[in-house]
mmCIF file of the N, C-alpha and C atoms, coordinates in Angstrom:
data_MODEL
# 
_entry.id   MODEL 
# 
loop_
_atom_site.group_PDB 
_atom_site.id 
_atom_site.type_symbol 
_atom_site.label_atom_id 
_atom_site.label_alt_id 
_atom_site.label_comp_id 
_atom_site.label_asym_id 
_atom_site.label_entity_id 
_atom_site.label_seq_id 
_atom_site.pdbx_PDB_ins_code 
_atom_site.Cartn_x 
_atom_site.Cartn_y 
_atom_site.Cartn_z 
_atom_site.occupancy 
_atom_site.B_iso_or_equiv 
_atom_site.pdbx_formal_charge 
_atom_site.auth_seq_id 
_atom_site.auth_comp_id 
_atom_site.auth_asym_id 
_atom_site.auth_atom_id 
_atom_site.pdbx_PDB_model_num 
ATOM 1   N N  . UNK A 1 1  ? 8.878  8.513   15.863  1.00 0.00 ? 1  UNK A N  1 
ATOM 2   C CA . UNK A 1 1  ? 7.484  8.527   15.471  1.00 0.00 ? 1  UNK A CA 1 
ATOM 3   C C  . UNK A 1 1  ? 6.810  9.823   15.936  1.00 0.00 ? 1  UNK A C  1 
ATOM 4   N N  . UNK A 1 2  ? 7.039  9.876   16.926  1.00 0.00 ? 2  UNK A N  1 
ATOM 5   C CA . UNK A 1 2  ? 6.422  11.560  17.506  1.00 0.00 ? 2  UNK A CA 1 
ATOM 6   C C  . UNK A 1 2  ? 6.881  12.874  16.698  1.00 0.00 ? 2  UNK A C  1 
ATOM 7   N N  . UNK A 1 3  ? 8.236  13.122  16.549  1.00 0.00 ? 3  UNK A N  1 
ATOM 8   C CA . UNK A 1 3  ? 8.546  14.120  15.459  1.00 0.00 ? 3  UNK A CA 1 
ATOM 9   C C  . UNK A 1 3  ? 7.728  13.657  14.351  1.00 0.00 ? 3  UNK A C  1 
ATOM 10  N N  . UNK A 1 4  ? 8.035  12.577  13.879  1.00 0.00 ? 4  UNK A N  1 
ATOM 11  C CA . UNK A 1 4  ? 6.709  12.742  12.481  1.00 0.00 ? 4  UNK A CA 1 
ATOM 12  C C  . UNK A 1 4  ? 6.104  12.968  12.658  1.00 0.00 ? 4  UNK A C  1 
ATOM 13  N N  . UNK A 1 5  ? 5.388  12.945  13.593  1.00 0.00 ? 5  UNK A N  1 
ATOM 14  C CA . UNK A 1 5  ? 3.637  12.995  13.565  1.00 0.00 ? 5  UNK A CA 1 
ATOM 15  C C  . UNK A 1 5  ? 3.509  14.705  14.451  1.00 0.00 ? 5  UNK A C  1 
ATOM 16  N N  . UNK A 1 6  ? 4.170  14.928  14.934  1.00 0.00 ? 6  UNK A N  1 
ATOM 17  C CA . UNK A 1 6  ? 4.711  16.230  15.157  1.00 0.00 ? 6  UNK A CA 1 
ATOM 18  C C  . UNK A 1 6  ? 4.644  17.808  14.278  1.00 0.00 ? 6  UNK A C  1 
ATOM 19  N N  . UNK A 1 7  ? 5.669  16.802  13.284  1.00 0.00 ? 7  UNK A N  1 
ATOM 20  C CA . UNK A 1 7  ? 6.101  17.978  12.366  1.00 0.00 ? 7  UNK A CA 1 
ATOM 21  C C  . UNK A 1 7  ? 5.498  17.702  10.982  1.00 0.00 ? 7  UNK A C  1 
ATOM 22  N N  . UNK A 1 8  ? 4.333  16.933  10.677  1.00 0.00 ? 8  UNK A N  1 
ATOM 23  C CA . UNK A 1 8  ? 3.894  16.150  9.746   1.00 0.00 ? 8  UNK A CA 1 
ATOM 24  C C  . UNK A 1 8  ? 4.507  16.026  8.795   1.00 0.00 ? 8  UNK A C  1 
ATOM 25  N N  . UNK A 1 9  ? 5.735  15.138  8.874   1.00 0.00 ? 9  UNK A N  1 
ATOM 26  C CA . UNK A 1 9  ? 6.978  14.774  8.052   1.00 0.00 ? 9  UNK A CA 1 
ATOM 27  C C  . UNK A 1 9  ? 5.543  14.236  6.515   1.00 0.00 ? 9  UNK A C  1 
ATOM 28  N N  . UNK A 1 10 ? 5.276  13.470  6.162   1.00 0.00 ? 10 UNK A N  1 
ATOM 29  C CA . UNK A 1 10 ? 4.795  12.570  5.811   1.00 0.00 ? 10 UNK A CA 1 
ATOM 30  C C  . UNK A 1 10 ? 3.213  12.936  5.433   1.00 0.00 ? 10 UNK A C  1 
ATOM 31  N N  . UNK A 1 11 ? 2.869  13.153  3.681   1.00 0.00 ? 11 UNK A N  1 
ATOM 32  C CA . UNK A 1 11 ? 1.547  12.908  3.391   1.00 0.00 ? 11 UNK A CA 1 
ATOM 33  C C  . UNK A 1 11 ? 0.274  12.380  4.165   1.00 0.00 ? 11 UNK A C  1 
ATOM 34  N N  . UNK A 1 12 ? -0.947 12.564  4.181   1.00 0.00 ? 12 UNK A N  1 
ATOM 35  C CA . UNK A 1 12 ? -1.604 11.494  5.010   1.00 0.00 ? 12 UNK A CA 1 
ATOM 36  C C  . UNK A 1 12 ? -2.438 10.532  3.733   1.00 0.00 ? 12 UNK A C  1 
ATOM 37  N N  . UNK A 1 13 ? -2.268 10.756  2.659   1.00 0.00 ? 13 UNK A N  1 
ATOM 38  C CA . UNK A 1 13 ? -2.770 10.336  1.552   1.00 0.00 ? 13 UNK A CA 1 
ATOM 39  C C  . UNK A 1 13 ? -1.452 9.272   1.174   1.00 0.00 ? 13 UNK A C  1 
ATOM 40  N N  . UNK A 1 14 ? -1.793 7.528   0.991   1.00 0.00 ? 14 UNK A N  1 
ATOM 41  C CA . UNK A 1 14 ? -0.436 6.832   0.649   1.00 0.00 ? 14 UNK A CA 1 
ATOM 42  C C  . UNK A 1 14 ? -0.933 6.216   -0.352  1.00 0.00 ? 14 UNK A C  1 
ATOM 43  N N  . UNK A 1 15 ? -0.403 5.562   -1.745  1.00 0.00 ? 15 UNK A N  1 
ATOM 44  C CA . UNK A 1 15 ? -0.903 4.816   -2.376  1.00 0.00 ? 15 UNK A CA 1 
ATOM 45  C C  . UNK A 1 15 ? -1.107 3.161   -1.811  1.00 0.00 ? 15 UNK A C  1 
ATOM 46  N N  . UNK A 1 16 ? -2.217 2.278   -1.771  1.00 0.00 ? 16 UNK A N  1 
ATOM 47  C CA . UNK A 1 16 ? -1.956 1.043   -1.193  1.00 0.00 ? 16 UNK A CA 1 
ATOM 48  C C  . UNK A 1 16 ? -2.388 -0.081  -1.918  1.00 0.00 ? 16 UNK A C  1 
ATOM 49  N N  . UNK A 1 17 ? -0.997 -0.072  -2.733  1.00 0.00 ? 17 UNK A N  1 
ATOM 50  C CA . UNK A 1 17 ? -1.234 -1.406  -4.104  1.00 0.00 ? 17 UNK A CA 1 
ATOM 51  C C  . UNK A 1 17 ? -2.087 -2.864  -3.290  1.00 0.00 ? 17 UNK A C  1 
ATOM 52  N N  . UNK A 1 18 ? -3.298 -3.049  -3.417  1.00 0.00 ? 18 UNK A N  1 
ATOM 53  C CA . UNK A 1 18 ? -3.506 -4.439  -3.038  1.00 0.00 ? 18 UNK A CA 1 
ATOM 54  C C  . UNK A 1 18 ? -3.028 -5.620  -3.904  1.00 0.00 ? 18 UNK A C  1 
ATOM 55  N N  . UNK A 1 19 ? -3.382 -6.619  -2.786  1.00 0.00 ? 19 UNK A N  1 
ATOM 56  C CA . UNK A 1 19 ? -2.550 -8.038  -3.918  1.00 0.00 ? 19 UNK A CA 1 
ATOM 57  C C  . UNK A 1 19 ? -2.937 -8.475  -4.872  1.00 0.00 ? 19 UNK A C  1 
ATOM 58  N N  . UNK A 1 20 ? -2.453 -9.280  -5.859  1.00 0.00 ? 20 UNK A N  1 
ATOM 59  C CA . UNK A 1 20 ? -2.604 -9.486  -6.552  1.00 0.00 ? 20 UNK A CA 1 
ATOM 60  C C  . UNK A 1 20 ? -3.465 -10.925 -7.036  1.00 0.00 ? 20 UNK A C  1 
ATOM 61  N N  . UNK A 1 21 ? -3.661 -11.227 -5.598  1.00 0.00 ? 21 UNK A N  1 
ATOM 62  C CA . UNK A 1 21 ? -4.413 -12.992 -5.692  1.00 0.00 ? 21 UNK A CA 1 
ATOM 63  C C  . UNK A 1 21 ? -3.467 -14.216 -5.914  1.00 0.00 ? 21 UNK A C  1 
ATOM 64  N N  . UNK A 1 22 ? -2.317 -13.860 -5.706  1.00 0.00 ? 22 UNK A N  1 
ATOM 65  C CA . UNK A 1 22 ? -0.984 -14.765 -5.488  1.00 0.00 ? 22 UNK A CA 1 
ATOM 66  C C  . UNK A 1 22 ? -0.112 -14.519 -4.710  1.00 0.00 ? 22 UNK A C  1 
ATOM 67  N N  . UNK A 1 23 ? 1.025  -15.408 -4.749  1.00 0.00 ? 23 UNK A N  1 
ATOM 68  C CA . UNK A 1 23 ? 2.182  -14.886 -3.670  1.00 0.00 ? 23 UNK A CA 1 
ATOM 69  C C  . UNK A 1 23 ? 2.802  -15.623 -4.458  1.00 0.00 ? 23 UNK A C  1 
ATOM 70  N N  . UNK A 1 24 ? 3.886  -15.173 -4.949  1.00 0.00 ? 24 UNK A N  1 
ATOM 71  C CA . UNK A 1 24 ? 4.781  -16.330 -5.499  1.00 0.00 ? 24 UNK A CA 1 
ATOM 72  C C  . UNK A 1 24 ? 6.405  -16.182 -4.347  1.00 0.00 ? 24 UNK A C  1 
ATOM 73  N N  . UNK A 1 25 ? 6.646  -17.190 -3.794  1.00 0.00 ? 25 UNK A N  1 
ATOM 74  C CA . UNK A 1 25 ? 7.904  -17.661 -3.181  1.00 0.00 ? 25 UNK A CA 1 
ATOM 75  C C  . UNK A 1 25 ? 9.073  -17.473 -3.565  1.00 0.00 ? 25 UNK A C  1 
ATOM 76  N N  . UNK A 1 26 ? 9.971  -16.686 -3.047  1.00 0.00 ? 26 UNK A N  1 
ATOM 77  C CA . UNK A 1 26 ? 11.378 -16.689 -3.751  1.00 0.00 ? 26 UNK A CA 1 
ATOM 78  C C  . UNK A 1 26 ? 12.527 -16.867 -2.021  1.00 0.00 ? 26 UNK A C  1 
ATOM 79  N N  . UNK A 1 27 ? 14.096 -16.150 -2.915  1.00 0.00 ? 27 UNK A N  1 
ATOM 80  C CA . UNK A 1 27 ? 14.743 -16.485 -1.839  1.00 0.00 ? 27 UNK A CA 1 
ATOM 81  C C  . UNK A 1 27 ? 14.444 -15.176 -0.710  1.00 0.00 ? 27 UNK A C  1 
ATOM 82  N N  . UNK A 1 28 ? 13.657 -14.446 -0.592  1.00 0.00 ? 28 UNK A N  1 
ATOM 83  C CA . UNK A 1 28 ? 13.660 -13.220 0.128   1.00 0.00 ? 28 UNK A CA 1 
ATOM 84  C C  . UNK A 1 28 ? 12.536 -13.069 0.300   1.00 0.00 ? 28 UNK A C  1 
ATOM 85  N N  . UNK A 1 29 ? 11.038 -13.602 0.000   1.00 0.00 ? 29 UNK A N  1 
ATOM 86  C CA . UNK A 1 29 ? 10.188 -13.866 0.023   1.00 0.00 ? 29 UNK A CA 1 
ATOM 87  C C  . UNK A 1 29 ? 9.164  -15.476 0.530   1.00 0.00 ? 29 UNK A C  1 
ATOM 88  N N  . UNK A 1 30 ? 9.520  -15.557 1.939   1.00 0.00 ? 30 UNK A N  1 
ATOM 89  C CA . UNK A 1 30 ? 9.388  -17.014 2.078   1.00 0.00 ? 30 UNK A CA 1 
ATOM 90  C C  . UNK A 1 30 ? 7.561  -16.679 3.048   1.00 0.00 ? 30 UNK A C  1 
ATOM 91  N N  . UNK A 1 31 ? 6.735  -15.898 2.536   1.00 0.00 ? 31 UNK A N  1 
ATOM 92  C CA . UNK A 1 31 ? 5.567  -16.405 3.064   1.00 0.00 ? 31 UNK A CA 1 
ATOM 93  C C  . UNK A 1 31 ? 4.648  -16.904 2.275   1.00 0.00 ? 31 UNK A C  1 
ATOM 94  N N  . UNK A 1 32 ? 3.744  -17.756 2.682   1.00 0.00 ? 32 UNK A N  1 
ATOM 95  C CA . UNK A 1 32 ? 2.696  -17.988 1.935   1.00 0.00 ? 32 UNK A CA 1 
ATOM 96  C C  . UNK A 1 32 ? 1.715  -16.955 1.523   1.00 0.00 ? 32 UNK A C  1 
ATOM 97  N N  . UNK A 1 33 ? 0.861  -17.199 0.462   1.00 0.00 ? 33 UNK A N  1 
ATOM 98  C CA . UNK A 1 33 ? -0.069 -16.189 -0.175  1.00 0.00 ? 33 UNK A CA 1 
ATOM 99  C C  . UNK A 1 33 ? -1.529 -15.877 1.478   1.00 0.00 ? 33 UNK A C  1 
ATOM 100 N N  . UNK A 1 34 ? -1.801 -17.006 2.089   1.00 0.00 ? 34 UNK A N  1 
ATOM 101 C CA . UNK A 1 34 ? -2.408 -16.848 3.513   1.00 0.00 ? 34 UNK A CA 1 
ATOM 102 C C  . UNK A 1 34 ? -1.579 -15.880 3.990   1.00 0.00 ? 34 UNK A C  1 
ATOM 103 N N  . UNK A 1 35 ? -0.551 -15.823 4.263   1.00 0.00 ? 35 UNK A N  1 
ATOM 104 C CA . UNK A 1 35 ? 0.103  -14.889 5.125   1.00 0.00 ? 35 UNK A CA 1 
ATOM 105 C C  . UNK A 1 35 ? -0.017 -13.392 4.653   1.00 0.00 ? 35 UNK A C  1 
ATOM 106 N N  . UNK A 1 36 ? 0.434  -13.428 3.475   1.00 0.00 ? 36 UNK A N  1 
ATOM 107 C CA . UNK A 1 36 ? 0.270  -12.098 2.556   1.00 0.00 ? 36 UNK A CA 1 
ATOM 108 C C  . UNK A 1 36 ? -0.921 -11.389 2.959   1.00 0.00 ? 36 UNK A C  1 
ATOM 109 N N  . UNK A 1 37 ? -1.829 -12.328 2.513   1.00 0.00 ? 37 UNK A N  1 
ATOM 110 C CA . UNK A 1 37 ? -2.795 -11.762 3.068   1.00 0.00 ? 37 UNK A CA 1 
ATOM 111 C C  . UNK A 1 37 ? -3.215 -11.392 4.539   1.00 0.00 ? 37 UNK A C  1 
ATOM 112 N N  . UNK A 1 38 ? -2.760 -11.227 5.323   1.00 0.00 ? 38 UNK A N  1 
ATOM 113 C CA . UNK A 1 38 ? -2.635 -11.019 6.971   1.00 0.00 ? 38 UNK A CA 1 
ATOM 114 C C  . UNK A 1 38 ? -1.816 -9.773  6.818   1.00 0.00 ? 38 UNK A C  1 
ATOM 115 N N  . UNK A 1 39 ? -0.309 -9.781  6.281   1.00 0.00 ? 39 UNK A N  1 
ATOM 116 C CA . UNK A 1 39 ? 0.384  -8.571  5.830   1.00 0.00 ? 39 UNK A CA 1 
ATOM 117 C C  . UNK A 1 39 ? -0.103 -7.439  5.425   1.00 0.00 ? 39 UNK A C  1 
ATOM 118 N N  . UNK A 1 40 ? -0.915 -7.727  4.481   1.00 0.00 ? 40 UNK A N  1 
ATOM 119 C CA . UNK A 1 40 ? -1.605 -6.829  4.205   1.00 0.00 ? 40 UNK A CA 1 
ATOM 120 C C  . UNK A 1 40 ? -2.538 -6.121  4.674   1.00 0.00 ? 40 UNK A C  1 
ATOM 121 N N  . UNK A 1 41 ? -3.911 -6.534  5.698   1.00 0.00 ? 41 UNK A N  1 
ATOM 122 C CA . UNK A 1 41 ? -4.448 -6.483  6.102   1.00 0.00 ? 41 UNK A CA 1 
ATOM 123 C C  . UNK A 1 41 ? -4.048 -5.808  7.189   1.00 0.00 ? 41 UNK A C  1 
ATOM 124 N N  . UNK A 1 42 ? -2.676 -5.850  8.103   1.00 0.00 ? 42 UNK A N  1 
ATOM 125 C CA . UNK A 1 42 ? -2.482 -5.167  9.217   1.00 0.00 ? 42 UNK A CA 1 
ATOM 126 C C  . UNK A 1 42 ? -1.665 -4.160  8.777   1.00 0.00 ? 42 UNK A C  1 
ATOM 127 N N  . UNK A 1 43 ? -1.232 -4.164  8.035   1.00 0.00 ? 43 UNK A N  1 
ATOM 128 C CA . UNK A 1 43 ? -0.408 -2.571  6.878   1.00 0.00 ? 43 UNK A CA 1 
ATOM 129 C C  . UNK A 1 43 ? -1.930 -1.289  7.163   1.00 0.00 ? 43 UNK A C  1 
ATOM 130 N N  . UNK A 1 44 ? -3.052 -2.049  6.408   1.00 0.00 ? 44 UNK A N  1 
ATOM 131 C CA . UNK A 1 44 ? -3.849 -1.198  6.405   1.00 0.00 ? 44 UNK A CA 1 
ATOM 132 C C  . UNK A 1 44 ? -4.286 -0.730  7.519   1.00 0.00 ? 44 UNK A C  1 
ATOM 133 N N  . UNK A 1 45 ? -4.530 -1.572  8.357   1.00 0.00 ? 45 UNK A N  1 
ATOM 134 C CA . UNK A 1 45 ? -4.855 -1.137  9.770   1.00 0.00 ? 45 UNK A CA 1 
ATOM 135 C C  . UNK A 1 45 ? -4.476 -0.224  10.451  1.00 0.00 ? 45 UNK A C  1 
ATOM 136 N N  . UNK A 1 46 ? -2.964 -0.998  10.462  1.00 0.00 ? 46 UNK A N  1 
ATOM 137 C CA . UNK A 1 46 ? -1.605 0.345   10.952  1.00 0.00 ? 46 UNK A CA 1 
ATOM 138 C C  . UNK A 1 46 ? -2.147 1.515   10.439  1.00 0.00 ? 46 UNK A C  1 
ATOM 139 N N  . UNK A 1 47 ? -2.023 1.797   9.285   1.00 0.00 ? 47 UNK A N  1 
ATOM 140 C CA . UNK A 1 47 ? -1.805 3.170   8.419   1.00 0.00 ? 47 UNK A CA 1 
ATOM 141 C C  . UNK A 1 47 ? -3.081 4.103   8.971   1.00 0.00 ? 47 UNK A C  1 
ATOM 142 N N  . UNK A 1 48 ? -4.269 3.199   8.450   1.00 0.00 ? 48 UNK A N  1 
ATOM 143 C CA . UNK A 1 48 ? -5.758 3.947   8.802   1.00 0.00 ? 48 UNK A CA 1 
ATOM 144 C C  . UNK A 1 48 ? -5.548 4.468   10.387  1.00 0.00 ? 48 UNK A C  1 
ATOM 145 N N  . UNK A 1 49 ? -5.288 3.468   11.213  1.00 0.00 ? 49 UNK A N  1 
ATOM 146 C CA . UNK A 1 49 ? -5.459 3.822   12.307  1.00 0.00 ? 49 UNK A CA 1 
ATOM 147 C C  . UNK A 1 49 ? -4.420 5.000   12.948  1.00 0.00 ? 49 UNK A C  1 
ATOM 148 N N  . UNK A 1 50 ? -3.346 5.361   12.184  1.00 0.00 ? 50 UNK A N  1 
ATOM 149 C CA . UNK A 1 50 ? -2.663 6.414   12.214  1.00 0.00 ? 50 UNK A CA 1 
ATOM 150 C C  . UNK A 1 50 ? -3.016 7.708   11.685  1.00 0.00 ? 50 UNK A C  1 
ATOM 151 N N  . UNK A 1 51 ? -3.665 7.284   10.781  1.00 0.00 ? 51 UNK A N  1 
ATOM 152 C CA . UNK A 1 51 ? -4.809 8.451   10.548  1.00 0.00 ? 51 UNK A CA 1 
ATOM 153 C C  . UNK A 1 51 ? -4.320 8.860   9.119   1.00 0.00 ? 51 UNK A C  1 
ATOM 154 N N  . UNK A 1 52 ? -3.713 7.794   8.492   1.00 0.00 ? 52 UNK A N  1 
ATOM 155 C CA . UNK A 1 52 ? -3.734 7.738   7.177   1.00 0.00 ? 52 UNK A CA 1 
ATOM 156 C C  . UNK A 1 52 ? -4.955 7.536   5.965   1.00 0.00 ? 52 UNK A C  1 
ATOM 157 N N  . UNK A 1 53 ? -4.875 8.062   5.043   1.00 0.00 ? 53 UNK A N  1 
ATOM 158 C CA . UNK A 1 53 ? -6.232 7.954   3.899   1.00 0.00 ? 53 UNK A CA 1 
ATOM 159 C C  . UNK A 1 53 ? -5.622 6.668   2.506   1.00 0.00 ? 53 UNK A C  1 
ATOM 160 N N  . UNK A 1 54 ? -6.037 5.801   2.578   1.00 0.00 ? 54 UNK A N  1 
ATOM 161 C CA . UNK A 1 54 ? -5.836 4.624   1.715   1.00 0.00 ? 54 UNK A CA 1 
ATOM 162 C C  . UNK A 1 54 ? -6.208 4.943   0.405   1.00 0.00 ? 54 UNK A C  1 
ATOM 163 N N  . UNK A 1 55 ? -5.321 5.098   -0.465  1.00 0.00 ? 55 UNK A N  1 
ATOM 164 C CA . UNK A 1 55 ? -5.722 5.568   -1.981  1.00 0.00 ? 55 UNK A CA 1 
ATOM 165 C C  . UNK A 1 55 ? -5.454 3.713   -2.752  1.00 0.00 ? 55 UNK A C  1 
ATOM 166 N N  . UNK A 1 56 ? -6.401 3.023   -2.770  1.00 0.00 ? 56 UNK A N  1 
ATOM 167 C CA . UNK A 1 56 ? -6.298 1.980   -3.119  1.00 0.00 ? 56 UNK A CA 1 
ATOM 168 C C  . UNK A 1 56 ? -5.674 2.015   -4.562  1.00 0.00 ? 56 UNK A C  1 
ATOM 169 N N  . UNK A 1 57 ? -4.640 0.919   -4.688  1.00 0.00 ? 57 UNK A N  1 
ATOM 170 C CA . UNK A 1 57 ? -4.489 0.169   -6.288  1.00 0.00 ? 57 UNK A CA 1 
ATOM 171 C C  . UNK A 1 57 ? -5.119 -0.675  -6.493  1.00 0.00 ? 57 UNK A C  1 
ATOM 172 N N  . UNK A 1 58 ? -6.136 -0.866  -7.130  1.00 0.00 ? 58 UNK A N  1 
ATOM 173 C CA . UNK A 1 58 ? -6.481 -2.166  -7.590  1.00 0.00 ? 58 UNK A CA 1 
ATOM 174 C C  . UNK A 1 58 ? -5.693 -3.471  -8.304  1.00 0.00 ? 58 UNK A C  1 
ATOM 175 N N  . UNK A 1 59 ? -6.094 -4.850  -8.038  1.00 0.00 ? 59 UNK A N  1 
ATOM 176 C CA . UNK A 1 59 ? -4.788 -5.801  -9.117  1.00 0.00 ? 59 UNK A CA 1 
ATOM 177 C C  . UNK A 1 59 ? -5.254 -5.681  -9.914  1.00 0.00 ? 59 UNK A C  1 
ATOM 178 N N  . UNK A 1 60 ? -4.099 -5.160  -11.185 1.00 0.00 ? 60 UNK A N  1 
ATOM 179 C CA . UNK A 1 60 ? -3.876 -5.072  -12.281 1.00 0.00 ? 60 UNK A CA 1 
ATOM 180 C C  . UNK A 1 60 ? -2.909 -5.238  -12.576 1.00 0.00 ? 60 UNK A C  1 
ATOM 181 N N  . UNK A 1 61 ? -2.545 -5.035  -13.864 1.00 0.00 ? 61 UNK A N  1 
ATOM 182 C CA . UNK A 1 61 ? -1.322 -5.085  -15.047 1.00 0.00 ? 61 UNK A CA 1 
ATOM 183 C C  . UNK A 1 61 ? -0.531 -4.512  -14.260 1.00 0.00 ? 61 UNK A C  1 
ATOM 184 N N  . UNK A 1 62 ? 1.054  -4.683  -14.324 1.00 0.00 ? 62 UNK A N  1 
ATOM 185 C CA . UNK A 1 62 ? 1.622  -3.051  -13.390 1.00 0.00 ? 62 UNK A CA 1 
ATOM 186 C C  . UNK A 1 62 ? 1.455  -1.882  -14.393 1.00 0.00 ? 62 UNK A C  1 
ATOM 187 N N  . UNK A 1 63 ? 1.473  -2.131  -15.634 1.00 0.00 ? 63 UNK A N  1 
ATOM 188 C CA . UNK A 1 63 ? 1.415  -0.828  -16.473 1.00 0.00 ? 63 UNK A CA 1 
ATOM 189 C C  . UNK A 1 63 ? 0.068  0.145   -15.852 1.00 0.00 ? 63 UNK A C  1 
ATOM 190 N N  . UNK A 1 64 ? -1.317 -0.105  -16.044 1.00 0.00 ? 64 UNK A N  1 
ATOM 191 C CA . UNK A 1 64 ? -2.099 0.012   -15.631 1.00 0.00 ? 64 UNK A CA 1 
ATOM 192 C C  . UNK A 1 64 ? -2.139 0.663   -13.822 1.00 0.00 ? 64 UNK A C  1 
ATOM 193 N N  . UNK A 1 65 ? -1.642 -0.069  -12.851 1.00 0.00 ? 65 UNK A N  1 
ATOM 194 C CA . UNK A 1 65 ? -0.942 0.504   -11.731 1.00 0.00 ? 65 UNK A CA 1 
ATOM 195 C C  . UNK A 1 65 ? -0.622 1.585   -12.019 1.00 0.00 ? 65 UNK A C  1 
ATOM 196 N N  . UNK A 1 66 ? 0.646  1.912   -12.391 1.00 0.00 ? 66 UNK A N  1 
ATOM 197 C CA . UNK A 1 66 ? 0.797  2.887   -12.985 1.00 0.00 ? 66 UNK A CA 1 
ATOM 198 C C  . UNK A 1 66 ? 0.352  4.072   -13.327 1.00 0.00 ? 66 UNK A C  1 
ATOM 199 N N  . UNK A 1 67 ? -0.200 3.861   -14.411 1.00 0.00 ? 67 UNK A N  1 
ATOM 200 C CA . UNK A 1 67 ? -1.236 4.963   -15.292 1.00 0.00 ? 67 UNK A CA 1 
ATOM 201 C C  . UNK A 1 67 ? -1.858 5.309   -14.182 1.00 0.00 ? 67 UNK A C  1 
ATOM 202 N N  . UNK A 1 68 ? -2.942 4.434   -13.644 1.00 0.00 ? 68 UNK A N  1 
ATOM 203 C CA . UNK A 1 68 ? -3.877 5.059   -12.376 1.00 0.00 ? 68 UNK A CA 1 
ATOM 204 C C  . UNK A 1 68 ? -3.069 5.824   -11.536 1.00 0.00 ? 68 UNK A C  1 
ATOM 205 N N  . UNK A 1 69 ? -2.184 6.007   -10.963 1.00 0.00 ? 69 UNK A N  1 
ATOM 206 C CA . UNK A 1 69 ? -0.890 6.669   -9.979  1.00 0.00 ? 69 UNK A CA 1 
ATOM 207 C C  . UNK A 1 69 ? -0.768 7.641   -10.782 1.00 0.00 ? 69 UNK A C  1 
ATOM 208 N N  . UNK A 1 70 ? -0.086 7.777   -11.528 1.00 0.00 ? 70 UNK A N  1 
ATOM 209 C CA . UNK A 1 70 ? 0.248  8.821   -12.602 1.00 0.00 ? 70 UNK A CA 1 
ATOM 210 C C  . UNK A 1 70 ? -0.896 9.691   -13.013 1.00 0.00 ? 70 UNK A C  1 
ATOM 211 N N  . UNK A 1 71 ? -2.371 9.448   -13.201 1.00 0.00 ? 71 UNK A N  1 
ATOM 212 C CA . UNK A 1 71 ? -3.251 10.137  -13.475 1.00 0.00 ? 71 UNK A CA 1 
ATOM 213 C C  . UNK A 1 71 ? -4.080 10.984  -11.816 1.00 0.00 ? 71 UNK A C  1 
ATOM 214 N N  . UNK A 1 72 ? -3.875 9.600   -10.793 1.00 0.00 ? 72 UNK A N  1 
ATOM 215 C CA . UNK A 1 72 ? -4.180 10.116  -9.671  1.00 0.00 ? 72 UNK A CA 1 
ATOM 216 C C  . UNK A 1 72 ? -3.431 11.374  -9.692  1.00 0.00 ? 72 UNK A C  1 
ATOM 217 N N  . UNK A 1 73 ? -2.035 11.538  -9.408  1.00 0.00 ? 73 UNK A N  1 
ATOM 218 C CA . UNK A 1 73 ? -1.061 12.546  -9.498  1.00 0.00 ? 73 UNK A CA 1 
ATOM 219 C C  . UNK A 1 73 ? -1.112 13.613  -9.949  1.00 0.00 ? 73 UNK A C  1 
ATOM 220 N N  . UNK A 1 74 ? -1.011 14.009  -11.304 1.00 0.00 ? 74 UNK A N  1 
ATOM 221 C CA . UNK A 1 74 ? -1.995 14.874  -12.011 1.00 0.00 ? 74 UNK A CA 1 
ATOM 222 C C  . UNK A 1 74 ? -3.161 15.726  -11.824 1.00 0.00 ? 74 UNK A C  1 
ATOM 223 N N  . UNK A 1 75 ? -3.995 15.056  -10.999 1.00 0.00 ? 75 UNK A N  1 
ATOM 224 C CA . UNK A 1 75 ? -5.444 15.696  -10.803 1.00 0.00 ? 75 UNK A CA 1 
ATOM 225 C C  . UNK A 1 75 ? -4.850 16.192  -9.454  1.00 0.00 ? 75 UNK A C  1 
ATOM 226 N N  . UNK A 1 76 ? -3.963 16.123  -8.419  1.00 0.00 ? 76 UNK A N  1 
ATOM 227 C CA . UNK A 1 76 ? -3.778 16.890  -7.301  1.00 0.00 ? 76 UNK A CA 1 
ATOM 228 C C  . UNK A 1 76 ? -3.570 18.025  -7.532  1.00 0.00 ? 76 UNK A C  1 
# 
């Protein structure tokens, strides 16, 4: 962690897809949509408080995801 933050391996700008207002359960995926939401919430924390800049995704379509990323991209 120190060499990264060192040698600024790593953007400080990240994309941060929020959820989608579900959680659906599988075999590799065993939390609830409550939890998700906690996951998420301390992702952001982490990141900000590292001194990361949150380029939000909004829920959407993934196509849409997408496009927004792809156009974000572009304008850099």
């Amino acid at each position: 962690m120190e060499r990264i933050e060192r040698e600024n391996i790593y953007q400080r700008q990240v994309f941060f897809l929020e959820n989608l207002g579900f959680c659906q359960p599988t075999e590799a995926r065993k939390i609830t949509f409550e939890e998700s939401l906690l996951f998420e919430k301390i992702h952001a924390e982490i990141y900000t408080s590292l001194g990361y800049h949150l380029i939000k995704v909004a829920p959407e379509a993934i196509s849409q995801r997408v496009h927004r990323i792809m156009t974000w991209m572009r304008s850099c």
